[in-house]
C-alpha positions in Angstrom: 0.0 0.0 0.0 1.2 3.5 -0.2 0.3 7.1 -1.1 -0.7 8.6 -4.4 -1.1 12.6 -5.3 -3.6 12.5 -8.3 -3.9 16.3 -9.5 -8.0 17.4 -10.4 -10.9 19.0 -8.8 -12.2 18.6 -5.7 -15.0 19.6 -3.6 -15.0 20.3 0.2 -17.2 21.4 2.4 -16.9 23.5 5.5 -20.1 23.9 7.4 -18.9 21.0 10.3 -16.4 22.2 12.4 -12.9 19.4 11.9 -12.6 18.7 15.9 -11.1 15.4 15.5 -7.6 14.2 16.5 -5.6 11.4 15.6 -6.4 9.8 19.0 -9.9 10.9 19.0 -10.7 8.9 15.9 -9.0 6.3 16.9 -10.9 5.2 19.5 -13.9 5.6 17.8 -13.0 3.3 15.4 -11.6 1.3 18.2 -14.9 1.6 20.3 -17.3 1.0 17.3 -15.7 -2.0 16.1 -15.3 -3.5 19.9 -18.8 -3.3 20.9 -20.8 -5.4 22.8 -20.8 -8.4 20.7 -18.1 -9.7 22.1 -19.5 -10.1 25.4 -21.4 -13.0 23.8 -19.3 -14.6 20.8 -17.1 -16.7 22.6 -19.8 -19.2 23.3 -21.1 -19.1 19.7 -18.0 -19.3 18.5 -16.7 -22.6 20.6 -19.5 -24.6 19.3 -17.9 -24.2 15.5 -13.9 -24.8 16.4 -13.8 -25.7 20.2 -10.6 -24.5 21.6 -9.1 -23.0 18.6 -11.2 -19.6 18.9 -8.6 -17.4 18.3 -8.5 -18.7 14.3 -11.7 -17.8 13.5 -11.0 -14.6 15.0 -7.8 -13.7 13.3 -9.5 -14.8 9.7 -12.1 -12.9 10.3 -9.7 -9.6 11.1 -8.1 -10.3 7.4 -11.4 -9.6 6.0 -12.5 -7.1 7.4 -9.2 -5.0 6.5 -10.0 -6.1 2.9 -12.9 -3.5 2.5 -11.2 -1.3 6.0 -8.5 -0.9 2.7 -10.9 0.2 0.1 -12.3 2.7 2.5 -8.9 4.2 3.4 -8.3 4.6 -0.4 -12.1 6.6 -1.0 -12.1 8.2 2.3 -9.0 10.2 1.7 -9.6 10.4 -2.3 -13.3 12.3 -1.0 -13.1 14.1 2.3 -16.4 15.0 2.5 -19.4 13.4 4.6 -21.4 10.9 2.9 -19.1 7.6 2.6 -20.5 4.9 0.9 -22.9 6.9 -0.8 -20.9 9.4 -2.5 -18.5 6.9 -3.2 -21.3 5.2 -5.1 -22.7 8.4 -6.8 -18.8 9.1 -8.1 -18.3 5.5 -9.7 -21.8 4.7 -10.6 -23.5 8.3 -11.9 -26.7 6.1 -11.7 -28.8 8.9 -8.6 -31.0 5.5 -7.7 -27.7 3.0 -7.3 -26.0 6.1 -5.3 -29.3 6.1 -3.0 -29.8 2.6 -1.7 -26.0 2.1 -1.5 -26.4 4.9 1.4 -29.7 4.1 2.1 -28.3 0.5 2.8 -26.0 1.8 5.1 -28.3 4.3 6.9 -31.0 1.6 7.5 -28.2 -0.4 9.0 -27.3 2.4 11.4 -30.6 2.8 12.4 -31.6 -0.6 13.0 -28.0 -1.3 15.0 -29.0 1.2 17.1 -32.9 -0.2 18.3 -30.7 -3.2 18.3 -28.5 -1.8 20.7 -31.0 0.3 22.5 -33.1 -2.9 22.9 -30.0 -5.1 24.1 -29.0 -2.2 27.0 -32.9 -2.6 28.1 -32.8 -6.3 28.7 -31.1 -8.3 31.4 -27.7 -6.1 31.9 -30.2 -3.1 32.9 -32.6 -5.4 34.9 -29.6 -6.3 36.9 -29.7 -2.3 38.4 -33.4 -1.8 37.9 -36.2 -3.7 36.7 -38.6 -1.7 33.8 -40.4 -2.3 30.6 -37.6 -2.8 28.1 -39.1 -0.9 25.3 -40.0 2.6 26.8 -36.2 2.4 28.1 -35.0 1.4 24.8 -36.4 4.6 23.7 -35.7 7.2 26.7 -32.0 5.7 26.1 -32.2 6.5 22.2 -33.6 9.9 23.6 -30.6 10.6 26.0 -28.5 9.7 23.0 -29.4 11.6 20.6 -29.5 14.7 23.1 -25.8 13.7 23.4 -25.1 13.7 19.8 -27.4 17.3 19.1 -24.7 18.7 21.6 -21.7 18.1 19.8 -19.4 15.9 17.8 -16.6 17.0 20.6 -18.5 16.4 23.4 -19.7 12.9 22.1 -15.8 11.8 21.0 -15.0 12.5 24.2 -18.0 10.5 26.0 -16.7 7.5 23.3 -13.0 7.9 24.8 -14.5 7.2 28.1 -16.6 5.1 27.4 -14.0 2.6 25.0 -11.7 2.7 27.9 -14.3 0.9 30.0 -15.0 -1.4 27.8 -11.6 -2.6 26.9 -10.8 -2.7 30.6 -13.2 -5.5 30.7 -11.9 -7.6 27.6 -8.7 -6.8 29.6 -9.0 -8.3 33.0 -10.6 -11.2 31.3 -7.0 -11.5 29.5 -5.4 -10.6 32.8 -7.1 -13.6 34.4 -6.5 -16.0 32.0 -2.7 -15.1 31.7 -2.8 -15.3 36.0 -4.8 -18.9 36.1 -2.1 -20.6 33.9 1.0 -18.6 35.3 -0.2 -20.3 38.8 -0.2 -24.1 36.7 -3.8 -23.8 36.4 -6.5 -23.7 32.9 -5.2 -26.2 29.5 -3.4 -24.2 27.3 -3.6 -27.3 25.4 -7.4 -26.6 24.2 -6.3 -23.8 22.0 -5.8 -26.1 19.5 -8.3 -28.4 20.2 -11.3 -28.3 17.2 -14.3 -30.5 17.7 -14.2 -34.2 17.3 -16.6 -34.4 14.0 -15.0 -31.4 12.5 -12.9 -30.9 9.3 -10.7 -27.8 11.2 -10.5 -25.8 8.0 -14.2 -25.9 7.7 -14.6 -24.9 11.6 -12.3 -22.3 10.8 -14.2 -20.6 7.8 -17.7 -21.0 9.6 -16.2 -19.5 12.8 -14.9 -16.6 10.9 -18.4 -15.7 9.0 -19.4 -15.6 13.0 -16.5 -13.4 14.1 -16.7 -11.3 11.3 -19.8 -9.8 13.2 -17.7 -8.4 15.7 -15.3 -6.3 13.3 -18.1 -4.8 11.9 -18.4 -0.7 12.7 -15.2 0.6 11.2 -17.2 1.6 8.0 -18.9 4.3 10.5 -15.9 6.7 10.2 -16.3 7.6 6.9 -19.5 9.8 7.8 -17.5 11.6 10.0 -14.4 12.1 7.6 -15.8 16.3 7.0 -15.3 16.6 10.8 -11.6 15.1 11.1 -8.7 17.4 11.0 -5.8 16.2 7.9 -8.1 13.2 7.2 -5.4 12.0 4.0 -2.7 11.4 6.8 -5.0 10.6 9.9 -7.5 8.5 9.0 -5.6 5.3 7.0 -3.5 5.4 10.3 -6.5 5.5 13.2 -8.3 3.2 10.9 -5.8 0.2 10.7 -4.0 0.7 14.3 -7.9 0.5 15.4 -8.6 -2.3 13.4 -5.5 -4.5 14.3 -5.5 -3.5 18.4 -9.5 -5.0 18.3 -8.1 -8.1 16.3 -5.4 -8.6 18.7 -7.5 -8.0 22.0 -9.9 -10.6 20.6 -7.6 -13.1 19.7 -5.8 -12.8 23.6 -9.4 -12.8 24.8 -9.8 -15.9 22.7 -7.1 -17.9 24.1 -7.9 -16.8 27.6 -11.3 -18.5 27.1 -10.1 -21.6 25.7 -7.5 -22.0 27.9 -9.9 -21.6 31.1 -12.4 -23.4 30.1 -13.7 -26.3 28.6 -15.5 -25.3 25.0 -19.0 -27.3 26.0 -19.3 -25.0 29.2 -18.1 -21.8 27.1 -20.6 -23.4 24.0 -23.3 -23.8 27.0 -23.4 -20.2 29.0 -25.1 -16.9 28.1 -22.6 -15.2 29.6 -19.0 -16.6 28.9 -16.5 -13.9 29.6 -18.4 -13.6 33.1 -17.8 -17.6 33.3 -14.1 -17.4 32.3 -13.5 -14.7 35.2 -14.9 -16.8 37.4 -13.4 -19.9 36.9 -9.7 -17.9 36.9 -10.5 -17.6 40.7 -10.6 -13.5 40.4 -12.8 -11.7 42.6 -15.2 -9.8 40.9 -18.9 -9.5 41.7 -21.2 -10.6 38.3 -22.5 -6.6 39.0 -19.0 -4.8 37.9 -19.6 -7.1 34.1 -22.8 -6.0 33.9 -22.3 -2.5 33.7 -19.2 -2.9 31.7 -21.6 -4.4 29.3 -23.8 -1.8 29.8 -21.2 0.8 28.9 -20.1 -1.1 25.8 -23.4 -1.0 24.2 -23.9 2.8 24.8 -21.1 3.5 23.7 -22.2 1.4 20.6 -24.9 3.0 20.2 -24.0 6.7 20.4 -21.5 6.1 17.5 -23.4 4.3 15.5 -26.4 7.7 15.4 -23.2 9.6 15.4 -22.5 8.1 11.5 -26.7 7.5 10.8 -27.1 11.1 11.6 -24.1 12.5 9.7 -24.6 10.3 7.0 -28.2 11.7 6.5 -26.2 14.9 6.5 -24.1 14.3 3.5 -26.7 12.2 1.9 -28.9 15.6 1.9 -25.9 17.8 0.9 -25.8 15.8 -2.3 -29.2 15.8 -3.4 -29.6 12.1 -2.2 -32.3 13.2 0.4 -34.5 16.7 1.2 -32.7 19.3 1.7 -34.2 20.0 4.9 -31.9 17.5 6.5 -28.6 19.6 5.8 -29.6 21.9 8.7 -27.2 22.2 11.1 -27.6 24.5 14.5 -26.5 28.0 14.5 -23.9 27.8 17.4 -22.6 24.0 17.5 -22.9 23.2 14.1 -24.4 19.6 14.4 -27.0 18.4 11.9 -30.0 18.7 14.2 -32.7 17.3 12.0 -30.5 14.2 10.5 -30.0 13.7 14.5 -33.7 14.1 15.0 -34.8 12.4 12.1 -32.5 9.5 12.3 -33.4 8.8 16.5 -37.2 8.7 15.0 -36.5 6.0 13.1 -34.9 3.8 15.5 -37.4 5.0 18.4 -40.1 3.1 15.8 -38.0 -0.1 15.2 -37.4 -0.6 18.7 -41.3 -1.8 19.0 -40.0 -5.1 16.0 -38.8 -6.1 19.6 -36.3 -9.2 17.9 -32.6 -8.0 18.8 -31.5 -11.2 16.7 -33.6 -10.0 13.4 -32.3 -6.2 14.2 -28.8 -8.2 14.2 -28.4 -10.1 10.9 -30.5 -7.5 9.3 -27.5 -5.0 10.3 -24.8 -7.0 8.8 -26.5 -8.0 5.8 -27.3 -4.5 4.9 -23.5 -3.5 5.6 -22.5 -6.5 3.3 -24.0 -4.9 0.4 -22.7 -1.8 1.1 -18.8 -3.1 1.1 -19.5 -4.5 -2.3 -20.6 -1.2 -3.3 -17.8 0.4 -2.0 -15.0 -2.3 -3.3 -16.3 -1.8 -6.6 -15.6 2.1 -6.5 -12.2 1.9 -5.7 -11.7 0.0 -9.3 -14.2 2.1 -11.3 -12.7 6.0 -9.2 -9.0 4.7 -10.4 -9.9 7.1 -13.4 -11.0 10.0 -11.5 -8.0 12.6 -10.3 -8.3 14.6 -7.1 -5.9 17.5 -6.1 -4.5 16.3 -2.9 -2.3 13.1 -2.0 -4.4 10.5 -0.5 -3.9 6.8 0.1 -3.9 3.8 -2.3 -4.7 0.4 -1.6 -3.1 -2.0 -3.8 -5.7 -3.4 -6.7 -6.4 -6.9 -5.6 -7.4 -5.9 -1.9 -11.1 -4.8 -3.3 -11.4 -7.7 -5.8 -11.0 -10.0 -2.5 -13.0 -7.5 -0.5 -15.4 -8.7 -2.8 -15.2 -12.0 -2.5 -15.1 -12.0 0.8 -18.6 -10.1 1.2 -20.0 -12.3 -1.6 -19.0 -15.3 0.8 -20.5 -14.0 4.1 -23.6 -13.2 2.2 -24.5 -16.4 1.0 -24.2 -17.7 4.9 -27.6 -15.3 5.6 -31.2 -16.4 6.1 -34.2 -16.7 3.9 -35.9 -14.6 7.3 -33.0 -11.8 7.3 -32.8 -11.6 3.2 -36.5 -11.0 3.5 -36.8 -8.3 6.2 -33.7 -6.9 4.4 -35.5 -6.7 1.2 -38.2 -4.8 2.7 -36.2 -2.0 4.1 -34.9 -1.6 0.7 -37.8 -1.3 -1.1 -39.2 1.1 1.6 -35.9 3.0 0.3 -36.6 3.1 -3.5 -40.0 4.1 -2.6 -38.7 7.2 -1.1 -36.1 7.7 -3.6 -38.8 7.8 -6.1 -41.0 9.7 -4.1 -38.2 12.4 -3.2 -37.7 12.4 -7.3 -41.1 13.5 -8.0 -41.7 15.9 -5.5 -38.3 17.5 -6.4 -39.7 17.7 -10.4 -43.3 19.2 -9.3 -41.1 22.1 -7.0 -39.3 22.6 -10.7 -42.2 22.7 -12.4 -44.2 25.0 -10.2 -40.8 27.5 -9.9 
């Protein structure tokens, strides 16, 4: 990989203030891709490879910087809020391609966050106080989006809080692991122990379309690129460091797991991480991992409206949705009615009530939005910009590809439908967003 200066004209826009730091945006990538998923994966996972979780894991990281590549090429090529839309209105020139490809990735935002919002109103909250889980689901989307009205400062800095937290707890679940077997205790042999009926490549591949789940959310920093100070140097840097520190913390966590604890009793508990601490012999009440969890799906969810909300932005300041959503407010420059607008949404999908549908729904959608956005690294090499930027070598997007074509064909007939839906719902508007646009013409 390296750097190219192409020479041509560009666009930028100035109307969001650039606030971010290297560091900044790197834990936002870094928070966003950790999540809360991880909390839960272990078990999944050890029911596809046994011991060996930490392959599945490191596959699946290989992936994921396939497209992570393409994005670092487009992000820095077009600087400008948007992401996968744009970059799909640059290659394709087709306005209702250009539309679902950010549509796409806006009903995934949206949906990840009822998912999320829905997941922190469940058993971790009930642990503090019992109430109806959707009405919380949506004060808690409320308080988030108050948050993200405020300003994209004041939320990066909630997320750098809010990360450390949550990588504290993948960390003392390392910590005890590493402790249990210094003291002769745990198998270090299960690491490399796959299931009895298995063919281990196989395990490996089927753990990997699992664990690819858990890199997902690095794509959300390209709606944020307008807002990120010297985003051609910065942003290939945060994006990969953030990208390979979450690969290497789940891997450790991984191999702390196997080596704790059998894979049936990781395959068998809701709750594995909270197992593994307690079979290390580590005193820590079950309270201090619930609101670690707690704080990992907040955090999840306040970036994921941060990029649905600022992708509605750019969408809008290229024609791609009314222009009413462009709006920012007067003194802290944040797009209040993408914010608004966005929270709606999620507020209504919080009453579906099926975190699992939310889920697959979410990675599906994102799926077809990395094909998109592979694809427009090949068709942009034509196009010349006036600024150096990076440059991902020319087979990383044709596996990128690949790789998305793969993980695709693993999804359900349930999740392809509801998917389906949401995209038709999209044309719909795009059509309807068309019209209305051609009668104001007319009538001017």
């Amino acid at each position: 990989m390296s750097s190219d200066t192409l020479a041509g004209p560009q666009r930028t826009t100035e109307k969001l203030k650039r606030r971010i730091t290297a560091p900044l945006l790197f834990l936002f990538i870094l928070g966003d891709v950790l999540g809360a998923g991880i909390y839960a994966l272990m078990g999944v996972l050890s029911e596809e490879v046994g011991g060996a979780l930490w392959a599945p894991l490191l596959v699946a990281l290989l992936l994921a910087l396939l497209t992570a590549g393409s994005y670092a090429e487009l992000v820095t090529k077009y600087p400008n809020a948007g992401g996968a839309a744009v970059f799909a209105e640059r290659a394709f020139r087709q306005p209702l391609v250009s539309f679902l490809v950010g549509f796409c990735m806006l009903a995934a935002g949206v949906t990840s966050a009822a998912g999320l919002a829905l997941a922190f109103a469940g058993d971790y909250l009930r642990t503090f106080i019992d109430v109806p889980a959707i009405p919380a689901a949506v004060v808690f989307l409320g308080l988030v989006a108050a948050l993200n009205a405020r300003g994209i400062s004041e939320s990066m800095k909630s997320n750098v809080v809010m990360t450390v937290i949550e990588l504290t707890g993948l960390l003392i679940v390392i910590i005890a692991g590493a402790v249990l077997v210094g003291h002769g205790g745990g198998d270090v042999e299960r690491v490399v122990e796959f299931p009895a009926d298995s063919t281990p490549a196989l395990a490996i591949l089927g753990g990997a379309i699992i664990a690819y789940y858990s890199f997902v959310g690095f794509e959300t920093s390209a709606n944020i690129v307008e807002e990120i100070r010297d985003p051609s140097r910065i942003y290939p840097r945060a994006l990969f460091a953030a990208l390979i520190t979450a690969g290497a913390v789940y891997v450790l966590v991984g191999l702390a797991s196997a080596a704790v604890l059998p894979s049936d009793q990781l395959a068998a508990s809701s709750g594995p991480l909270l197992d593994v601490v307690s079979a290390s012999g580590m005193n820590i009440p079950a309270w201090v991992f619930s609101a670690i969890a707690l704080v990992a799906v907040a955090n999840g969810a306040l970036l994921t409206m941060i990029m649905a909300s600022r992708l509605a932005f750019g969408m809008a300041e290229h024609g791609l949705l009314p222009g009413v959503l462009g709006k920012v407010l007067p003194g802290r420059r944040t797009p209040w009615v993408a914010i608004v607008s966005t929270t709606a949404v999620a507020m209504a999908l919080t009453l579906i009530g099926d975190l699992s549908t939310l889920a697959e729904t979410v990675v599906l959608l994102l799926l077809v939005v990395f094909i998109s956005t592979n694809i427009a690294v090949l068709v942009l090499r034509r196009d010349v910009v006036n600024h150096p930027h990076f440059r991902v070598w020319t087979a990383v997007p044709v596996l990128g590809v690949a790789s998305c074509v793969l993980l695709l064909t693993q999804q359900s007939a349930k999740v392809w439908l509801f998917a389906g839906i949401l995209i038709v719902v999209g044309a719909v508007l795009f059509l309807g967003t068309r019209a209305g646009r051609g009668q104001f013409s007319k009538r001017r």
